[in-house]
N, C-alpha and C positions, 0 to 999 in steps of 0.2 A: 719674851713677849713684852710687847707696851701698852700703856693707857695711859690717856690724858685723865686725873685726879680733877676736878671740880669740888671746891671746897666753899663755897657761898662766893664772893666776888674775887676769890685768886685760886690759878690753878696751877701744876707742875705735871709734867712725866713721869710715871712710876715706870720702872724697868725690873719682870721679875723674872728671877734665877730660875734655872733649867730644873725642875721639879717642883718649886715650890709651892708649897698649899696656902689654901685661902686663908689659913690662922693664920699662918706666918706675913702675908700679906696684911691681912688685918694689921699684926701689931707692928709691920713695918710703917703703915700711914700714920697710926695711932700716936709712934714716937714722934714722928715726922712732924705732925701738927700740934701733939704736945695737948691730946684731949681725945675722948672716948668717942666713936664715932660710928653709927653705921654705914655702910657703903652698899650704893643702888647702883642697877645699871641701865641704861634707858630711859625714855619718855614716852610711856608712861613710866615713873619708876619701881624697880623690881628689885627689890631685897635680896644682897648676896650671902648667905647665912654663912656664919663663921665654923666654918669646919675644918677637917684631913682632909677635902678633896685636892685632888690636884688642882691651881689655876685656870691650866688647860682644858681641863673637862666642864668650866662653869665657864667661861669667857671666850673672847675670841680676840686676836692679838687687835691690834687700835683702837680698842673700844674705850668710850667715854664714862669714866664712872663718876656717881657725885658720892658725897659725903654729907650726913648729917649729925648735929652732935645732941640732936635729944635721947631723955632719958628711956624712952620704951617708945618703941615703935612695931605695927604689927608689919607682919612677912604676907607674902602673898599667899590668897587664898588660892586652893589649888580647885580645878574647874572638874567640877563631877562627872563622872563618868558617862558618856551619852552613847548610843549604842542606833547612831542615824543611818550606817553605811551599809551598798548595796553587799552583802554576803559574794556577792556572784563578781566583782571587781576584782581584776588581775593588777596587781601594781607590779610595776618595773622601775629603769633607770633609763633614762632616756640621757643617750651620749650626746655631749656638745662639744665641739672643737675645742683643744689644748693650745689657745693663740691669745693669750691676757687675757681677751673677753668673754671666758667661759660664764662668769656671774652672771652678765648683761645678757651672752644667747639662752642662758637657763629660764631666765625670768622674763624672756620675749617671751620666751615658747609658754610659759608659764600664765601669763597674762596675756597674751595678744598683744603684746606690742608688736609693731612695723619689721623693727630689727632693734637689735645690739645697739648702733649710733644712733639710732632713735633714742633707745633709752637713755643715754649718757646724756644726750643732750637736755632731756625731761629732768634728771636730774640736777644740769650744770645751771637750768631756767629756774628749777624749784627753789636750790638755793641762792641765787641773784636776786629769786623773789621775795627770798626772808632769812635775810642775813644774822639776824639780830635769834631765830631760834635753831640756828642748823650750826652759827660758829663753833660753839663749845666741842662741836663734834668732828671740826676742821684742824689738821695742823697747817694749814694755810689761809689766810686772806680769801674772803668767800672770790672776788671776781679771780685772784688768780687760781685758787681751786675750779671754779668753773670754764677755766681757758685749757686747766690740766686733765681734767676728767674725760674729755672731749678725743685727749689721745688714745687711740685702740690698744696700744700697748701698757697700756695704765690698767692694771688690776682692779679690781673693784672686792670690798670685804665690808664690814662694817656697817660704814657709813652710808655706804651708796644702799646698802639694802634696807636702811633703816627710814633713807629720803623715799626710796622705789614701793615701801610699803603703804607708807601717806603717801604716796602720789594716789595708789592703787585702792587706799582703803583696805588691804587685805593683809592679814597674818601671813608674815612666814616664818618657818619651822625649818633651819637648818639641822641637818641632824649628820654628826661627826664621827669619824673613825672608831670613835669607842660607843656608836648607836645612842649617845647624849645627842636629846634638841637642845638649841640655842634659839630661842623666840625672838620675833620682834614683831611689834604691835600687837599686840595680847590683848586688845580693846576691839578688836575689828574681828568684825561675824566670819567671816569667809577666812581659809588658810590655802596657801600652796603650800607644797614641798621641795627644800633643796638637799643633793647629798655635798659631802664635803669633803674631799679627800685628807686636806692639810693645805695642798696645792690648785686646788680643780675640784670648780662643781659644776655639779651635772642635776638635770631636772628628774624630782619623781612625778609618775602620770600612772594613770589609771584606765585600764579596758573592761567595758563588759563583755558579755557572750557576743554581743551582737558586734563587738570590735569596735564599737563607740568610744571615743577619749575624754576621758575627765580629769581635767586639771586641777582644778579648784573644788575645797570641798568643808563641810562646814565644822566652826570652830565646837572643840571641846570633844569629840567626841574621839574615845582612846582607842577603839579598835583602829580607826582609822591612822591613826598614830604609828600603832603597832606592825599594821602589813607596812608601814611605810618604811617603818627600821628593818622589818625582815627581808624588802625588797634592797636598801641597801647592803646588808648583811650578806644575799646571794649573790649580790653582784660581784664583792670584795672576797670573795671564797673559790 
């Protein structure tokens, strides 16, 4: 796995080994910068607390982390338990084609976009349109990142979901092979869901009795959470 390190106005590639925990990680920047430092990930920023987990289960490979080097700083609070959701919701997994642009058909369907190259394109606009807060999260040049995203064959991970969330206003909650979410936009009311194979995601959605579809649904509340990892859960079983 990679991430671009953001360290105040210089940044580098970390490249971390096949197992390795976030301590180790820690004290490999730590050396590296030659100073004590916490490490966020996202914008807004999100506190990655220095443990044994695995890398893999906190992160997601290209993601952008920063660094800070004060003395205390708090971690995120974590969102109380809200108990808003319909009881009577079936959640599933909703297949999207295994053709590069599984992210982009997940999150049509997820938001009402047009299509897949719709979206690419929403995002190849959003960042043309602000170069200057999407860079750090680019290992390319924003216009030629926006000439490359554009290709169907181009993956989407990361960053496109973290542009696709501020386009949308709305949280999403990938959630991974090991039933760990990976958030982004943690500040916006409303959440979708995505599963995540390793390779391939695919959308979760929700039916009532009446066979009504619900996609979108509201942030903080952990049952909601919960069918969603159990729908992933049956599906990979």
């Amino acid at each position: 796995m990679r991430f671009k390190i953001v360290d105040g106005s210089k940044s580098f590639i970390y490249e971390a080994g096949e197992g390795e925990t976030v301590a180790e990680m820690y004290e490999k920047i730590q050396t590296k910068l030659q100073k004590h430092v916490f490490i966020f990930k996202r914008v807004p920023r999100v506190l990655i607390e220095c443990s044994d987990a695995a890398i893999s289960s906190v992160l997601s490979d290209l993601e952008c982390l920063y660094t800070d080097s004060s003395k205390s700083i708090r971690g995120p609070v974590q969102t109380a338990e809200n108990t808003l959701i319909d009881q009577s919701l079936t959640f599933s997994v909703f297949v999207v084609p295994s053709d590069n642009s599984c992210l982009f058909h997940s999150l049509s369907e997820l938001l009402s976009a047009r299509s897949s190259g719709e979206l690419r394109k929403m995002v190849a606009d959003t960042i043309l349109g602000n170069p200057e807060e999407f860079s750090p999260f680019l290992e390319k040049e924003p216009f030629a990142y926006s000439k490359w995203i554009l290709n169907s064959d181009i993956w989407g991970g990361a960053t496109e979901i973290t542009v696709i969330s501020k386009i949308y206003t709305t949280k999403v909650c990938v959630i991974d092979p090991n039933l760990q979410p990976i958030n982004f936009g943690d500040d916006f009311r409303s959440v979708v869901y995505l599963m995540y194979t390793g390779t391939h995601y695919n959308a979760i959605i929700a039916k009532d009795k009446a066979g009504v579809v619900q996609r979108k649904f509201p942030r903080g509340d952990n049952n909601i959470l919960q069918k969603a990892k159990e729908a992933v859960k049956n599906f990979s079983t």
